[in-house]
N, C-alpha and C positions, 0 to 999 in steps of 0.2 A: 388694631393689630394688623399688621402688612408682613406679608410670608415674604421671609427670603426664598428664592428660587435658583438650586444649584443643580448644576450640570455635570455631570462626571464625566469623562472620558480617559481613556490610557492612548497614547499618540500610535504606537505598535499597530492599534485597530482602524487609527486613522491618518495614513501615508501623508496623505494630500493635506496641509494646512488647511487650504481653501476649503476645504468641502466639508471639513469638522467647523469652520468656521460661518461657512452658509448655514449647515442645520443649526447650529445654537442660536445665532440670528433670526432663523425662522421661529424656532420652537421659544425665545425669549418673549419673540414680539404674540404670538400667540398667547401666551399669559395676560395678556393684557398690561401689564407691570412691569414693560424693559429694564428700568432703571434696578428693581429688585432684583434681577437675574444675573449670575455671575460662572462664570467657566472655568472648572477647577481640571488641570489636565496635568497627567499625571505629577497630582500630587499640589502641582504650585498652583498659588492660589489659595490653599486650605487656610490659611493663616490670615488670609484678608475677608475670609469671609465678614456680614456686618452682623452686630449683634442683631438679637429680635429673640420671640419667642418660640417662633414657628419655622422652621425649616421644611421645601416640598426637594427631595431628592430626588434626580433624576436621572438616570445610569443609561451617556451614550454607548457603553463597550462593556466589555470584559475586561477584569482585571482590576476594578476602580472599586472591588467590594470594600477594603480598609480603609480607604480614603473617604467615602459615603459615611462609615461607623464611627469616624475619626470628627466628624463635622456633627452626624447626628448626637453625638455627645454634650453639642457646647449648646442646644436646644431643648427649651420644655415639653414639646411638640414636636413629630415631625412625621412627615408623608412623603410613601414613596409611592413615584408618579410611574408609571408604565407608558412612556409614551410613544414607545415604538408600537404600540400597538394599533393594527388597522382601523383608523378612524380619527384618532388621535394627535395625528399630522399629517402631513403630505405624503403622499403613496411613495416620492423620492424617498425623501427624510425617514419614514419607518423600516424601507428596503435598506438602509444604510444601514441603522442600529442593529437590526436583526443580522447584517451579514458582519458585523462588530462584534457577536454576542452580547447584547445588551438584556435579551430576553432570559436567558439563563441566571447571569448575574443579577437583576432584579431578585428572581427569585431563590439565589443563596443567599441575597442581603437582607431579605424580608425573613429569610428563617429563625437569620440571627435576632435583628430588630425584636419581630412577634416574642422573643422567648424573653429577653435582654432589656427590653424598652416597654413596659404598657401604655408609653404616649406613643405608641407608633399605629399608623395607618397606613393601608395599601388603597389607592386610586388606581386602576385599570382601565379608568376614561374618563374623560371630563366632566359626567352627570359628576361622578363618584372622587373626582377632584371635588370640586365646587362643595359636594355635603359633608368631605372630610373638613374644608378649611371653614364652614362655618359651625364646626364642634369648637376645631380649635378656638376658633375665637371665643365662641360659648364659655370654655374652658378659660382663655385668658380673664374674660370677664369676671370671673367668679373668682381665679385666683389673683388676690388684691383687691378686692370688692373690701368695700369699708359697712358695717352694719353700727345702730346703736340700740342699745338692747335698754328699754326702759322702763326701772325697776328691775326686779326681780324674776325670775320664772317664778311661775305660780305652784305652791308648793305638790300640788298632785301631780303634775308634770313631769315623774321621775327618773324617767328615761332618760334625756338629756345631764351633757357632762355638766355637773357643776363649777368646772373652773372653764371660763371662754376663750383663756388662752388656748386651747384643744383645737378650737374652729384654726387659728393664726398656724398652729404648727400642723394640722393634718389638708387645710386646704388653702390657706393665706389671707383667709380670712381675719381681716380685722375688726374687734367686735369693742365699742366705746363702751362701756354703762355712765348711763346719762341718769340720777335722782328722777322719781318721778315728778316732785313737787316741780320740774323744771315745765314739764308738760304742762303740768295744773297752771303756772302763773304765765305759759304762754295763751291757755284757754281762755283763763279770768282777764286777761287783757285784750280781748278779741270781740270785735263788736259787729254788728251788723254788716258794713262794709266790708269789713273781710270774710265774711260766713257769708255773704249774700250768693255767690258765683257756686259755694257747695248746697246751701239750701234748692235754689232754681233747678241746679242740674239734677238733683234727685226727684223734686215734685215735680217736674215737666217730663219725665220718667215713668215714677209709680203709677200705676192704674187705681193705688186704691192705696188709703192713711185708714189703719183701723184702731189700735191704739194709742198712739202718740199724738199731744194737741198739736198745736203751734210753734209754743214756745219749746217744746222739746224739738220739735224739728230745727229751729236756728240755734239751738243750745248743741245739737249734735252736729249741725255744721260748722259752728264754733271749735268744736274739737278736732272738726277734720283741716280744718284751717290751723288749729296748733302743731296737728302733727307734721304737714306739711311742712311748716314753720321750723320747724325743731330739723326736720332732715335738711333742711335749707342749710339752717344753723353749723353742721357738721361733716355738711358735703356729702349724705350716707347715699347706700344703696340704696338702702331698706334698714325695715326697725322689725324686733318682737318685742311686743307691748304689753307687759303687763295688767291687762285689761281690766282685770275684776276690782283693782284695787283703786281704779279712775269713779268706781258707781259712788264713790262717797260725793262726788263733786257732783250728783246729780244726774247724771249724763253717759254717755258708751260709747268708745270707739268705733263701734260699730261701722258705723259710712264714712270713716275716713279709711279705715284698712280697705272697707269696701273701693274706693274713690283712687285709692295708692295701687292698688294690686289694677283695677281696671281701665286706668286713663294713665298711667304715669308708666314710664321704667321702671319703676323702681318697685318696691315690695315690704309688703307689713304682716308680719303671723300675730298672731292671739297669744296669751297667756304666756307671754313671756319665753315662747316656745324658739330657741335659736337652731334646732336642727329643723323645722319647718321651713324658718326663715331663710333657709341657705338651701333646702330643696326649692323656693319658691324661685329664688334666683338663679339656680343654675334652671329650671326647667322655663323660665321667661325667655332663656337665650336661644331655647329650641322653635319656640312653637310663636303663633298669632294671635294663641288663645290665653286669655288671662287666669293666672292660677286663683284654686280654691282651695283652701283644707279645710279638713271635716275632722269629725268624732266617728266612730263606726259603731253601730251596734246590729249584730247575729242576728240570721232569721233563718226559721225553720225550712224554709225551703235552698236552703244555700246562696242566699243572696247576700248584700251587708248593706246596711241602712246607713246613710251618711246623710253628718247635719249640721251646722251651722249656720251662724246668724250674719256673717262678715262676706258673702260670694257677690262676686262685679256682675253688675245688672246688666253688661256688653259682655260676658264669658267668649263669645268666638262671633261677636262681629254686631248684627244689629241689637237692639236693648231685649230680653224678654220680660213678659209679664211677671210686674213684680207688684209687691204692695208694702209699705211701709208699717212693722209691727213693732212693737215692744223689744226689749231684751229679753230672751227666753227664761233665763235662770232670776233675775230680776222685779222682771215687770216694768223699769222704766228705761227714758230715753227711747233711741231708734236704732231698730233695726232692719235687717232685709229679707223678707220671703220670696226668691225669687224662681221661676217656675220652670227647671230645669227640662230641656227637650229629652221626650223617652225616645230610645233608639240611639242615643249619638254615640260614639265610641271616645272612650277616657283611658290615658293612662295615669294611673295611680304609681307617687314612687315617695321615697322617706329616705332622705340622707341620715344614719345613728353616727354621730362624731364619737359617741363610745366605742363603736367597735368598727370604724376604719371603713362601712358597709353602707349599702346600697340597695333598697329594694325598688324592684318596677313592675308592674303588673296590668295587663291589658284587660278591660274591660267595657260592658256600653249599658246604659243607665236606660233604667229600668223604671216605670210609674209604680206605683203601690198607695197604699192607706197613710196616710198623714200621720204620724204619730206626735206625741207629746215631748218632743224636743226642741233644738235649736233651728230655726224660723225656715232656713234654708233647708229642704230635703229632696235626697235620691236613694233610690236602689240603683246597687252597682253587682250585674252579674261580672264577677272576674271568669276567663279563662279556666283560671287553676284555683277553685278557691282554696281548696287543702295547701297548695304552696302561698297563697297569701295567710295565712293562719301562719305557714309552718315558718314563715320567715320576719313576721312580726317585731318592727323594730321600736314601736311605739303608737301612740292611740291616733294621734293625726297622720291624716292620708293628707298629701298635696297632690290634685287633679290638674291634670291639662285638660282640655275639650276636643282632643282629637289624640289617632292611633300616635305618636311620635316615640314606642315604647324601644324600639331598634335605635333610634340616634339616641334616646335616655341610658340604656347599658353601657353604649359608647360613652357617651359623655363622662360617664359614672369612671370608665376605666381611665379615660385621659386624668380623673383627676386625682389619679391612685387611689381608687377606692374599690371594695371587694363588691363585682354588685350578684346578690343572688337572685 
């Protein structure tokens, strides 16, 4: 996604051709992106803007507020840039806008915008350029993201909408249902040579195999190589996998969603879960750190225990200690216990396609007693725990590994979703 960048002016503010025409020159080439930059003065212009998704608006004068609202229309996205402000350009160049009225009119256009537009953002400098246009993009990513959903959700999973077309019309998500048996006969045809690169990369990893032999370890890299396989096949994002319904074949997804979510772009929830899957992908666009979801269960002291068997053994950068276990609920194939750092700071968040909503919650993860769950485990002290209780939009959290809970709200509103 490549922002258009437009330029407002009314000519009344600016006498001299010349000098309206130095700052937009100036203030284009500063974008780094000449070519995207166009100069709408009073009025002409509007109509040649180029498509795209994103529009950064930028008001040399007074007077150019309907013409700015007239443009932010025909975009899914759009920011408005302050750029007459000290810092932001040349001390010339700001002195001019400012004696234009440029500074006023920003801010009647952003009144409208804020109320009118929830894809609208305000940039006040270039840090705050820069981290609005990679929301947007966040946000382009996601909307038109292709998923294939394989199998069924799993049927205690009940939160999530039952029909997928919901993902398509509330964020553009396109979501395939792919048979599972398609998986199964990519696995059964999968031999050593292609599970060799997933086997090595996890044992040259783990610190320790407790119950899985041998053959379960390339039988589960076999799997990670069909899933692979399968997203190849359909160009996806990402998949939500039906997971529990793969144990007939012997074997668990387990290090391939592990393998997909921590080395790839791309993204794999459990059980089938398609609002995980589409939190896991828009929260990949924010952050360094690869996502996790968990199950949560209550503890006496206000904390929430989170577990799963599927978290990337590189979470926020080098591997940590993990060791290669069973399937929790099972007992066979592999899985992952990997040894979450206490202290770090997480933002927990859960796209509900049922109700249009958004939850995100800051938190930093906590050591405690190992319990008898799924392989991977944390306490997470939230912030607010009564507001994570009170906004509960289903059992899986998806974790980032750092604070990124301020650009997660944002993201959530660019994609028209209510985030609480």
């Amino acid at each position: 996604m490549e922002p258009v960048y437009a330029f407002f002016a009314a000519r009344r503010y600016w006498p001299r051709e010349e000098a309206l025409q130095a700052v937009f020159a100036r203030l284009a080439e500063d974008t780094g992106a000449p070519a995207a930059c166009r100069l709408v003065a009073d009025g002409a212009g509007l109509d040649a803007l180029p498509a795209g998704s994103c529009l950064v608006a930028v008001p040399l004068s007074g007077a150019v507020q309907r013409d700015i609202l007239a443009a932010a229309a025909r975009y899914r996205t759009v920011v408005l840039y302050a750029a007459y402000v000290k810092g932001n350009a040349p001390e010339e160049a700001s002195g001019a806008m400012l004696c234009a009225n440029a500074a006023p009119t920003l801010m009647d256009t952003w009144a409208v915008l804020r109320r009118t537009g929830p894809r609208a953002m305000l940039a006040e400098n270039r840090v705050r350029l820069d981290a609005c246009l990679r929301l947007a993009r966040a946000a382009e990513k996601v909307h038109g993201a292709r998923l294939v959903q394989i199998g069924a959700t799993e049927p205690w999973v009940i939160s999530t909408p039952a029909d997928a077309e919901v993902y398509r019309q509330l964020l553009g998500v396109q979501v395939t249902s792919v048979p599972q048996a398609e998986l199964a006969g990519l696995y059964q045809s999968a031999g050593r040579a292609q599970a060799a690169p997933y086997r090595h990369w996890f044992a040259e990893r783990a610190a320790a195999r407790q119950e899985p032999g041998e053959e379960d370890l390339w039988n589960a890299a076999r799997m990670a190589w069909a899933l692979e396989a399968l997203l190849d096949r359909y160009g996806a994002d990402g998949a939500a996998i039906a997971c529990f319904a793969l144990l007939a074949l012997g074997t668990t997804a387990c290090l391939g969603v592990s393998y997909v979510n921590g080395c790839t772009c791309r993204v794999a929830a459990c059980e089938g879960d398609l609002d995980s899957a589409v939190t896991m992908l828009a929260l990949k666009q924010l952050t360094h750190t690869k996502p996790w979801m968990a199950n949560p269960a209550l503890q006496p002291d206000g904390t929430v225990h989170f577990s799963h068997c599927t978290a990337p053994v590189c979470p926020a950068g080098a591997p940590l200690p993990c060791t290669l276990r069973s399937h929790h609920e099972s007992g066979i194939g592999v899985s992952l216990q990997v040894a979450l750092p206490d202290g770090r700071p997480v933002t927990a968040c859960r796209i509900g396609a049922a109700t249009g909503q958004m939850t995100v919650h800051r938190g930093v993860l906590r050591a405690g007693p190992y319990l008898p769950a799924c392989r991977t485990q944390a306490y997470v002290c939230f912030d607010d725990p009564s507001r994570y209780l009170a906004t509960a939009l289903g059992c899986h959290q998806v974790f980032a590994f750092e604070d990124v809970a301020g650009d997660a709200r944002a993201l959530g509103r660019l994609l028209g979703l209510e985030v609480l």
